[in-house]
C-alpha positions in Angstrom: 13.9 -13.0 13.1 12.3 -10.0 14.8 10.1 -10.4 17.8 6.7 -11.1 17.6 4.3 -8.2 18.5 1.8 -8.9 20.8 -1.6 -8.0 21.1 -4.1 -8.2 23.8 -7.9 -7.7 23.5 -10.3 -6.7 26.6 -13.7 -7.2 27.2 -15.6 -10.6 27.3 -13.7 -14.1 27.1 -13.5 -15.0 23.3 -12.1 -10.8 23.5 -9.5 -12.3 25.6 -9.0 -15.1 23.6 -8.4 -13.1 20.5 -4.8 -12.1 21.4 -4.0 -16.5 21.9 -5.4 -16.0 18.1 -3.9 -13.6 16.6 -0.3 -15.0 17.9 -0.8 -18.6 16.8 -2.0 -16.9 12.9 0.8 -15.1 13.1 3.4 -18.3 14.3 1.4 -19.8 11.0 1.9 -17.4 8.6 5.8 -17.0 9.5 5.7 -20.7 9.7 4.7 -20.8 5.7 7.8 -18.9 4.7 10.8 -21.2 3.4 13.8 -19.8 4.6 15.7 -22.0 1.2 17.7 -24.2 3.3 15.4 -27.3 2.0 13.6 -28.4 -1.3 12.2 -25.0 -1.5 13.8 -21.8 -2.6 14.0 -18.9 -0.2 10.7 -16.8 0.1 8.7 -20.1 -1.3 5.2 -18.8 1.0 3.5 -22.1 0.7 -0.4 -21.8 1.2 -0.3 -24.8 3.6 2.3 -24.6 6.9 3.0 -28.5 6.9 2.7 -31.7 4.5 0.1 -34.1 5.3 -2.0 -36.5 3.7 -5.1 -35.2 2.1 -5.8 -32.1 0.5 -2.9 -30.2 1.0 -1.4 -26.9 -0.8 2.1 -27.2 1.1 4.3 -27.2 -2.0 1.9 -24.8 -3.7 2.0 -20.5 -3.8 -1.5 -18.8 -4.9 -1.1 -16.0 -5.9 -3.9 -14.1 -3.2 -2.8 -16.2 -0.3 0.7 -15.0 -1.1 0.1 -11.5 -1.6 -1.9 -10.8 1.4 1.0 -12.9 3.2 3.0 -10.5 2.0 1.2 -7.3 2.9 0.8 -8.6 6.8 4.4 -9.8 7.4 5.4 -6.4 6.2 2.6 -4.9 8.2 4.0 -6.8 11.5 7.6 -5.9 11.4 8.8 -8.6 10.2 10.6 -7.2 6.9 13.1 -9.8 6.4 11.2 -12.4 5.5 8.6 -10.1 3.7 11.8 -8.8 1.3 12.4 -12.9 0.9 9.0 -13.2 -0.4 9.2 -10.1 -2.7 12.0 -11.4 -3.9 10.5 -14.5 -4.9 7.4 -12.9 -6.6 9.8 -11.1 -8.6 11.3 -14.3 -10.1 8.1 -16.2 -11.0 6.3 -13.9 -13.2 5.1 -17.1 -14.9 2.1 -15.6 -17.3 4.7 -13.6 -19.1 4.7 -10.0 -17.9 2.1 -10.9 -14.9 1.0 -13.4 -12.1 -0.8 -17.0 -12.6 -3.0 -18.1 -10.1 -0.1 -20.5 -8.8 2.8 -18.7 -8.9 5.0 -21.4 -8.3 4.1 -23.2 -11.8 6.4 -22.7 -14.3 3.1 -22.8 -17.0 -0.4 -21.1 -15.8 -3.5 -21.4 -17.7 -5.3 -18.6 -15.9 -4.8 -15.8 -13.6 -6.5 -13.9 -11.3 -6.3 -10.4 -11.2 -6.9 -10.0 -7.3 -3.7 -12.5 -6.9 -2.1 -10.4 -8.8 -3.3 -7.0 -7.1 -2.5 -8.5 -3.8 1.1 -9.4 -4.7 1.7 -5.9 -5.5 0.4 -4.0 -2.7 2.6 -6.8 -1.1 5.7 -5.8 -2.7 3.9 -1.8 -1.7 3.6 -2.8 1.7 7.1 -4.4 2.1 8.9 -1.0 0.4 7.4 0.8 3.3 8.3 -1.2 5.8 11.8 -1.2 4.5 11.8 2.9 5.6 10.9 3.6 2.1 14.4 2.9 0.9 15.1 4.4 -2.8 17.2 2.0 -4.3 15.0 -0.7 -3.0 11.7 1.1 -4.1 13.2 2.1 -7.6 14.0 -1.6 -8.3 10.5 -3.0 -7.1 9.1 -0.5 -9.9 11.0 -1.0 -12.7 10.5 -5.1 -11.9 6.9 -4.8 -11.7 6.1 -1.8 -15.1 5.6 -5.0 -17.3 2.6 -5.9 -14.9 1.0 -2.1 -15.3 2.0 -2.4 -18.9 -0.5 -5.5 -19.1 -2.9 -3.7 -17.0 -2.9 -0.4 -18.9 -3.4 -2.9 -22.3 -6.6 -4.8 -20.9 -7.9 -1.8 -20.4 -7.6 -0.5 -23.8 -8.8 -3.1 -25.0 -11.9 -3.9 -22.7 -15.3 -3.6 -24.7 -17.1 -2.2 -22.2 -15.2 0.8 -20.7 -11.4 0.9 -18.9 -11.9 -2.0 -16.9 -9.0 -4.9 -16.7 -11.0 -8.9 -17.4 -10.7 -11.5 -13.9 -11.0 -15.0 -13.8 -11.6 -16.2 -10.3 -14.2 -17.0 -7.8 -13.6 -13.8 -6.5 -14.7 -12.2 -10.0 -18.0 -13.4 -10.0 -17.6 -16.6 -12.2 -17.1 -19.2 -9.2 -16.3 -22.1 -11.5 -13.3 -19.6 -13.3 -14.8 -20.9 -17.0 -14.0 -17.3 -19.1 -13.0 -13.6 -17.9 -15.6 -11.4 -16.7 -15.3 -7.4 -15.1 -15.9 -7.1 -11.5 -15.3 -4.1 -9.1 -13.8 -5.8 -6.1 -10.4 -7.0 -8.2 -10.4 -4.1 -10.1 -10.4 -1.3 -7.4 -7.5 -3.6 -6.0 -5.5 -2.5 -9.0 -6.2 0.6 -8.3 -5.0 0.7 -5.0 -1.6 -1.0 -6.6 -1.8 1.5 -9.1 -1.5 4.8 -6.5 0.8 2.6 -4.1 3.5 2.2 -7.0 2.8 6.2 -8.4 3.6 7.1 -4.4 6.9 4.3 -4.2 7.8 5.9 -8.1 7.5 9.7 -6.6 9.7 8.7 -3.4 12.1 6.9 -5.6 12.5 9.4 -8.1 11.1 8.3 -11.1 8.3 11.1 -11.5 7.2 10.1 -15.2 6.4 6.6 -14.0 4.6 8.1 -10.8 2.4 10.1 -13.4 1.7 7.8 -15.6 0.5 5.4 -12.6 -1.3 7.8 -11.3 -3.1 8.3 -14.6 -4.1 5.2 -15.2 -5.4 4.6 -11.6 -7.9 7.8 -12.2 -8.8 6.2 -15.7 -9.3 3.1 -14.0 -11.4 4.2 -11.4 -13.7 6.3 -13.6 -14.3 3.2 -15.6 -15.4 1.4 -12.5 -17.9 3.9 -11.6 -19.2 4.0 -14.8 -20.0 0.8 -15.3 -19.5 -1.0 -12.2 -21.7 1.1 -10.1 -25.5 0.7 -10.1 -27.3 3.4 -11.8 -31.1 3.8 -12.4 -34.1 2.1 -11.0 -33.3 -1.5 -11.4 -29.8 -1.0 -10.0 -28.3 -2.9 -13.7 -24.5 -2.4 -14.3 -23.1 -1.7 -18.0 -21.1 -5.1 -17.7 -22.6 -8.7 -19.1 -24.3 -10.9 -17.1 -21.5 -12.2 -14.2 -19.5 -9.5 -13.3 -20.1 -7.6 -10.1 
């Protein structure tokens, strides 16, 4: 394992008590990530750190808590076990060509679209940490086209303008009953989008890099245009829900 950066705050107490914080989140979140020597398999990131009685998501992965997970081992150094958790990602598309909301569920009866936007930039985040390795990079994008494929068809297929459908509390429909458009999910995937057109570039595969890129601008306009207030009453073009 690498060693554990350190952080120190200054200013007022809880200033100083932020860097005791920060270290025992981080012992947490490396905590959560199975190393495959037990019931789990390797790069298992479950939501909880240890089993106990009550509500507990120990032998559970959702998809947000795992992709931000992701993103901030990378972001720490600790590539390793970031790669492990990639890795694992990789093996459990398990709504077909994307991410249900538990990954770890062989059957998924949603999704949500900011899990699956988080596991990506994950996966982004976890390439660049690597020193932007090419083979490595090129693999992570030719595993994860089926999820912009998906992406790219929602959008043709949204009724309302270039936007891809969430489900989620996140997406503005807090009991997750239907699919509604919302801008916070949605300008996650395109973040994803322009991360996997830069790792596509670097790798070279410049038609996928285009296309990515492409479909992150398309994407984007459709979120201003019917995402973003306009006129006096501040409406959006999107039903009732979305946000």
């Amino acid at each position: 394992m690498n060693a554990t950066p350190r952080m120190r705050f200054f200013g007022n107490e809880f200033a100083k008590d932020m860097g005791v914080i920060f270290a025992e989140n981080l012992a947490d979140l490396l905590a959560k990530v199975d190393d495959g020597s037990g019931d789990f398999p390797k790069g298992f990131l479950h939501t909880s750190t240890l089993p106990h009685e009550g509500t507990c998501y120990y032998d559970q992965v959702w998809a947000r808590d795992a992709g931000r997970g992701a993103q901030e081992l990378a972001r720490y150094g600790f590539v390793d076990e970031a790669k492990s958790v990639v890795e694992y990602f990789l093996s459990q598309k398990n709504f077909g060509d994307h991410w249900g909301r538990l990954i770890d569920r062989p059957i998924q009866e949603d999704y949500e679209l900011d899990g699956n936007t988080h596991i990506l930039n994950g996966i982004a985040e976890t390439w660049r940490a690597s020193g932007r390795d090419k083979e490595l990079g090129a693999r992570y994008v030719e595993s994860c086209r089926e999820v912009f494929d998906w992406m790219e068809r929602c959008m043709d297929s949204c009724p309302v303008g270039d936007l891809i459908p969430c489900q989620s509390e996140l997406a503005g429909n807090p009991c997750g009953d239907g699919e509604v458009y919302a801008i916070y999910p949605n300008y996650g995937a395109v973040v994803a989008m322009r991360n996997f057109a830069d790792m596509a570039l670097d790798c070279g595969l410049p038609e996928e890099a285009e296309r990515l890129h492409n479909l992150s601008f398309r994407l984007m306009d459709g979120i201003l245009s019917a995402l973003v207030s306009r006129g006096e009453e501040g409406r959006t073009s999107v039903p009732a829900g979305g946000w």
